[in-house]
N, C-alpha and C positions, 0 to 999 in steps of 0.2 A: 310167607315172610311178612307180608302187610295186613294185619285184620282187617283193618279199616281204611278209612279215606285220615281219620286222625291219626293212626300211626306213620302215615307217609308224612301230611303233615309234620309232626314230630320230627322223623328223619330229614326233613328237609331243613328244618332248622338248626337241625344240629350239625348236620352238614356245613350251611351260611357260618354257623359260628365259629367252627372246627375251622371253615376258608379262611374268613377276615382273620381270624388270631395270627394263623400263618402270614397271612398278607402283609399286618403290620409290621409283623418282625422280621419276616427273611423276603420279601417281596415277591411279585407276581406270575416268576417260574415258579418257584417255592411251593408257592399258594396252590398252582395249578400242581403239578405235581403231588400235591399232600391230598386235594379232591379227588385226586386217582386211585390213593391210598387209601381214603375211606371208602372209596366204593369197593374198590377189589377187597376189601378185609370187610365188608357187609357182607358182598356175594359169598365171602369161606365162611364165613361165622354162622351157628344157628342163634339169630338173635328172638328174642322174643319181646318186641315194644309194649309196657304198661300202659299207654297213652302219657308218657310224659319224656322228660329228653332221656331221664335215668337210662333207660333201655336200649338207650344207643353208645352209653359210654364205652362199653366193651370196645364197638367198633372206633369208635374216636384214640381212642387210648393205644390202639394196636395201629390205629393211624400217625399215630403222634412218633411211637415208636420208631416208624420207618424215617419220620421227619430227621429227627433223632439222631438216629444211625447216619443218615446222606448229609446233614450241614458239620455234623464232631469230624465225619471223616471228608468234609469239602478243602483243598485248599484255601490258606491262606491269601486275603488279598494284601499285593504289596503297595 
């Protein structure tokens, strides 16, 4: 999965970025829950990292998905 020490790299940032975006918007269950997302949709996916973040959007994107799906179908706060 990892060529290099740069491809973790890489995934690791895209990770931090993929977290904090969540964080701002839906807060810090959210946030943790969505880095669960992207790990589990790493582990299914055969991704192949370029050495840039390009290479991880698949997994981000299939991350976001799941965000996606759990705050459309979260109650309402009254």
């Amino acid at each position: 999965m990892y060529e290099n020490e740069t491809d973790l790299r890489t995934a690791e940032k895209e990770l931090a970025a993929f977290y904090t975006a969540v964080l701002k918007t839906y807060g810090p269950e959210e946030a943790i829950a969505a880095a669960m997302d992207w790990i589990e949709s790493l582990e299914t996916m055969d991704c192949v990292a370029d050495g840039d973040a390009s290479g991880w959007r698949p997994v981000t994107i299939a991350a976001a998905a799941c965000v996606a799906a759990r705050v459309t179908n979260a109650p309402a706060n009254a």
